[in-house]
N, C-alpha and C positions, 0 to 999 in steps of 0.2 A: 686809033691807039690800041684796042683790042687785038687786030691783026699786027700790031710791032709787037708788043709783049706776046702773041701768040707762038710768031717766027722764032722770037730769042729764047723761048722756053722750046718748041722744038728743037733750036739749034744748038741748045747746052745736052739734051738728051739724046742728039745723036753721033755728039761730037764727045761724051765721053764714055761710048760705047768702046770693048775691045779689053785690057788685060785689067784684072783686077790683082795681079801682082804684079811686083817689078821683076825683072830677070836678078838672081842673084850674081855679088861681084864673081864668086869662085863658084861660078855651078859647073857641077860635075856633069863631064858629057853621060848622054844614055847607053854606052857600051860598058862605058866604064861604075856606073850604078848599077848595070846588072850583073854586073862581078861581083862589086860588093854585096850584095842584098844574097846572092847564091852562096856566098862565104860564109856571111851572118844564117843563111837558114842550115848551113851545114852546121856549125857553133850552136844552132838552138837546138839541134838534134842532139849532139855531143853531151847538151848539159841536160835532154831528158834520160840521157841514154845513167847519166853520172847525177845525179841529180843533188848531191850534196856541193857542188864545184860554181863557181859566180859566173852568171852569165853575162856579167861590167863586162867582166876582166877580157872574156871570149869577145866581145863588142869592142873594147878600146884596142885590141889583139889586130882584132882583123883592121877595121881603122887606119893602124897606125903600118901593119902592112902595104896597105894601097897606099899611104901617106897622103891619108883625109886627114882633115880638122874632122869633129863631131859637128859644126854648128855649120862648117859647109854643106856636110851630109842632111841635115838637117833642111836648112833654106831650100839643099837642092832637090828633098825631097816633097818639102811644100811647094815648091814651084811645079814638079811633075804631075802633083795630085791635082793641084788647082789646071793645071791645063791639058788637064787629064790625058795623061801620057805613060803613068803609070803601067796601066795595063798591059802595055807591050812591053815595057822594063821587067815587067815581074814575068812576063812568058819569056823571053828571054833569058833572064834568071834561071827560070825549069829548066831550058835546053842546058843552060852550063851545068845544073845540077845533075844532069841525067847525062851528061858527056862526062864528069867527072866518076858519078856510078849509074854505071849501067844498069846494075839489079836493082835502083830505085825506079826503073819503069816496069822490069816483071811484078815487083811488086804492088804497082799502082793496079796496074791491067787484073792481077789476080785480085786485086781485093775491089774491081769495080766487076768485074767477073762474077764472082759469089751473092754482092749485096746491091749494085749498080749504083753505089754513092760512093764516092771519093774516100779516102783514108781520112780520118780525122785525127788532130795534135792530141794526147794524152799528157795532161799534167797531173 
């Protein structure tokens, strides 16, 4: 009896190993999140650059450009993190960032140049 209750308690702990999220209905592919996410960090720049100005407004702006919902964006972004996928969405991200300006990598390069740590966000 020991060895049946042994097997069924193995066999519930390997049987529901594997996704701890579901796939969302509207996930957004990964090309297409890293447009977004490089739109949104240009939008946060704009509003340190302007800092009296809503950074909603610049968020539902870009959104509604790519023609997201917020709560796809959303799901879709907890599903990336949870199956951690993020990290190439967000490198990804950079390159459009730095395709769209260019002087945002002399800038990087100069200022890891001088201090050899990264820029950091200023609010």
């Amino acid at each position: 009896m020991k060895k049946l209750i042994f097997i069924f308690v193995m066999l519930c702990m390997f049987s529901c190993g594997g996704d701890y999220i579901d796939k969302p209905k509207n996930l957004i592919e990964p090309e297409k999140m890293a447009e977004i996410m490089a739109d949104l960090a240009i939008t946060d720049q704009a509003v340190i650059l302007y800092p009296n100005k809503n950074l909603e407004a610049g968020t539902r702006f870009v959104l509604k450009t790519h023609n997201i919902k917020s709560e796809d964006f959303i799901e879709s972004f907890k599903y990336y993190v949870i199956k951690d996928k993020m990290k190439d969405i967000a490198e990804d991200a950079k390159k459009i960032v730095l395709q769209k300006d260019p002087k945002a990598d002399k800038y990087i390069q100069d200022k890891l140049n001088k201090s050899g740590i990264p820029p950091t966000l200023n609010r």
